[in-house]
C-alpha positions in Angstrom: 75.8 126.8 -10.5 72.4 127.6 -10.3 71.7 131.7 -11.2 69.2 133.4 -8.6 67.7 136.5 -9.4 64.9 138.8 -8.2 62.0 139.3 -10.5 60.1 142.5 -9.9 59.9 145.5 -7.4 56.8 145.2 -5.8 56.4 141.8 -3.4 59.3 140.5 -6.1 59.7 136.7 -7.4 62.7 134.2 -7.2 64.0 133.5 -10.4 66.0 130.5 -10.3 67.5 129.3 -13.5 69.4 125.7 -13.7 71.3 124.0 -16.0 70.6 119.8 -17.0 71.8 118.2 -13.3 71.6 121.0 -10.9 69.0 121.3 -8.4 68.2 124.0 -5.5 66.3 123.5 -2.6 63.2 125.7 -1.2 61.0 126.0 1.4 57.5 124.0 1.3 54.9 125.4 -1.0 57.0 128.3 -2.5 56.8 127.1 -6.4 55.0 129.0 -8.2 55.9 128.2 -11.9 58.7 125.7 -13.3 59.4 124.5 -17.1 58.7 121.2 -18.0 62.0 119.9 -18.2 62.6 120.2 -14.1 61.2 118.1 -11.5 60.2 118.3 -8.2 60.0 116.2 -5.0 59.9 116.5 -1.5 62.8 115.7 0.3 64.7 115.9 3.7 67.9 117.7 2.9 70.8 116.7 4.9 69.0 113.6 6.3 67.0 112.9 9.3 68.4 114.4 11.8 69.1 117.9 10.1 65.5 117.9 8.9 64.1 117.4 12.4 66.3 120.4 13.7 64.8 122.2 11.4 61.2 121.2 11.9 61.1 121.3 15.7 64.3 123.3 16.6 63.4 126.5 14.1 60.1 125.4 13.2 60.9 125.4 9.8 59.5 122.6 7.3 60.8 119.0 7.9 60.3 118.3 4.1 61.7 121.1 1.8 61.2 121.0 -2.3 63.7 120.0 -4.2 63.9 121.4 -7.9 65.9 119.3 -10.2 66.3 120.0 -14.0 66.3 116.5 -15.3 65.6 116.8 -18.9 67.0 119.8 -19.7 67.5 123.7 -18.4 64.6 125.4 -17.4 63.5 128.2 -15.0 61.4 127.8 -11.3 59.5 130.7 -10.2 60.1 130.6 -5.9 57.7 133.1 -4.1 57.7 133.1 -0.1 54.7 133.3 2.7 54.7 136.7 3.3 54.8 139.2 1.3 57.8 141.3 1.4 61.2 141.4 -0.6 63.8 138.6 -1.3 67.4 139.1 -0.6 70.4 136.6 -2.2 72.8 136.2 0.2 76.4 135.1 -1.0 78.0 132.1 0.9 81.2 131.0 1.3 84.1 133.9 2.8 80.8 135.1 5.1 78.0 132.9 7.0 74.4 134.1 8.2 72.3 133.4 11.0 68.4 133.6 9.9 65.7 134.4 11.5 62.5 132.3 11.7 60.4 132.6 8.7 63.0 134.2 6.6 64.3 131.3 4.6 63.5 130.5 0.9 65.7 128.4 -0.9 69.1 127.5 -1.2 71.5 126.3 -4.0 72.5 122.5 -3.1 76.4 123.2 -2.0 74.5 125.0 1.2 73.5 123.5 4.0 71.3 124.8 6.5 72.2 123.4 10.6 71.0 124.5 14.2 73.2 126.9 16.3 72.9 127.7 19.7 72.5 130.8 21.4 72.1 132.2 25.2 69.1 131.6 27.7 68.3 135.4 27.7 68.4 136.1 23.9 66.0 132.9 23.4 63.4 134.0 25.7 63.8 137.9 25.0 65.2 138.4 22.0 62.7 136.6 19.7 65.3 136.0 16.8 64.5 132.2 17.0 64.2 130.8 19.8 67.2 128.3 21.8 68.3 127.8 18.3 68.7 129.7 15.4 69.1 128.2 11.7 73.1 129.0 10.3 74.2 128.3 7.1 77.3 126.4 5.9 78.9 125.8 2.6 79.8 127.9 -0.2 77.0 128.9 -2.4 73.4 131.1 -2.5 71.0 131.6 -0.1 67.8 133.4 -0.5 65.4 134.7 2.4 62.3 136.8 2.6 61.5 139.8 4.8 57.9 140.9 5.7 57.3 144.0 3.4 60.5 145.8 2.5 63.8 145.0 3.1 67.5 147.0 3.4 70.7 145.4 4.6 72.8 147.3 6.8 76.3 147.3 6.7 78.7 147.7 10.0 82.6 147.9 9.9 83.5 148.5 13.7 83.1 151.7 14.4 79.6 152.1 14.7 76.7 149.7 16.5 72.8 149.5 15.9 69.9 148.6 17.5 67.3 146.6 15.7 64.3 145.6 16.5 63.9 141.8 17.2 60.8 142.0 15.0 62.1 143.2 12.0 65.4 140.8 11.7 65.3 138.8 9.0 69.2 137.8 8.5 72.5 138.6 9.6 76.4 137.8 9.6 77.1 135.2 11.8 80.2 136.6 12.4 78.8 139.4 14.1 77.8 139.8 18.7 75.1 140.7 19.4 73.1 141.0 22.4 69.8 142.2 24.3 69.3 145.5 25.3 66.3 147.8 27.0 65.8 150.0 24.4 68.1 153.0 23.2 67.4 155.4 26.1 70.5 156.9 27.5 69.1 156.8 31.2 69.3 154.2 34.0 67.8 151.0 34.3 64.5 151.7 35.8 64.2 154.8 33.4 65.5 152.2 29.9 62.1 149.8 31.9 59.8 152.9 31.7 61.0 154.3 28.0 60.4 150.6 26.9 57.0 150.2 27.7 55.8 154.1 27.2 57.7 153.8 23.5 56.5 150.1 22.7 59.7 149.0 21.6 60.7 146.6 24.3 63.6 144.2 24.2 65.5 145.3 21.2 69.0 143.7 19.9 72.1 145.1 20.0 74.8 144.4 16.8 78.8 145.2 16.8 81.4 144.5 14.8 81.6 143.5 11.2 78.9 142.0 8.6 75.7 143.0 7.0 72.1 143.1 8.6 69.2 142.3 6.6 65.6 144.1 8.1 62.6 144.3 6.9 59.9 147.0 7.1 57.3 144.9 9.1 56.8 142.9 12.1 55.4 139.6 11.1 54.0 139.6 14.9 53.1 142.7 15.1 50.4 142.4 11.9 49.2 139.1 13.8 48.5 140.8 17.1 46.9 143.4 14.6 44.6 141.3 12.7 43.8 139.7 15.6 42.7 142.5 17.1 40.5 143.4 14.3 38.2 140.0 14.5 34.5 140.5 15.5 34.9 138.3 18.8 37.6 140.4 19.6 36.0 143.8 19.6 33.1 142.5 21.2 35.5 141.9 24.4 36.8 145.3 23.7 33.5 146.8 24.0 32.4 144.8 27.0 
């Protein structure tokens, strides 16, 4: 099987390492360096119909890479969008759920499909939309988080609030659902807390697996560097 490993501390690498006839697949434009002895193409993995899911379901590429070492082993340097840390997530005995933006590559035995998830948590929650990309199979995934990233482990006694925001992946064997905030007061006083603390709709995890966060809000930094732009000072100053 292929060998993923994580190359570096700092806004880390992908090291993936394949033997003559195996293959991974990545997301678009993440190669950064391969031996000569692999190839690589762009492909649809798991046919049409999984590849549009991806595309206009999750908004992830319709065409992913596909690294194959055809005339011998060799190594592919993978490196996401943002930059952040990389995670390897282990397959198999536990799926994940992962959030928009967070995927990097997978070994070929995985397979990436579309789950469904409530009216409320797709319109609040922002942790992708109607449907959210689960994985299936035995094998390796690796995502990305914006900045750094920790995974946070829960066995059943405890729950934990994260912020929609920073989610990058978790155990789909873990509920979850929204909440308003962490404030320990009514309704209207959770609506006031929300807005005076900026936190908003935040997501609420129980039971048993591993959550994978990441220090930064990917749209946070937008509405940031946005906000930043000539045009849009000038309105500020108006």
């Amino acid at each position: 099987m292929p060998r993923m490993t994580v190359t570096g501390s700092i806004d880390p690498l992908l090291s993936v390492c394949l033997e003559k006839g195996e293959c991974i697949y990545a997301e678009r434009n993440a190669m950064v360096s391969m031996d000569a002895a692999l190839a690589l193409t762009g492909r649809a993995k798991g046919g049409l119909f999984s590849a549009l899911s991806r595309k206009i379901l999750n908004d992830e590429s319709f065409f992913q890479q596909k690294i194959e070492a055809v005339d011998g082993p060799g190594e592919v340097l993978l490196t996401p969008t943002l930059p952040g840390d990389v995670a390897i997530l282990e397959t198999g005995e536990h799926q994940y759920m992962i959030a928009d933006g967070s995927y990097l590559a997978s070994t070929e035995s995985v397979e990436l499909s579309a789950k469904t998830q409530g009216l409320g948590r797709a319109l609040l929650g922002n942790s992708g939309g109607f449907f959210v990309l689960c994985t299936e199979g035995a094998g390796q995934v690796a995502v990305s988080g914006f900045g750094s990233m920790r995974a946070i482990d829960l066995d059943g006694s405890r729950s934990v609030y994260v912020d929609n925001g920073h989610l990058a992946a978790w155990d789909a064997a873990l509920d979850y659902e929204l909440a308003v905030n962490t404030s320990k007061q009514g309704f209207f006083g959770k609506i006031f807390h929300s807005q005076t603390s900026g936190e908003g709709i935040v997501l609420k995890f129980t039971g048993r697996g591993r959550i994978y966060v990441c220090s930064r809000n990917r749209g946070g930094f937008v509405d940031w560097l946005f906000s930043q732009m000539p045009q849009e000072k000038a309105v500020k100053n108006e």
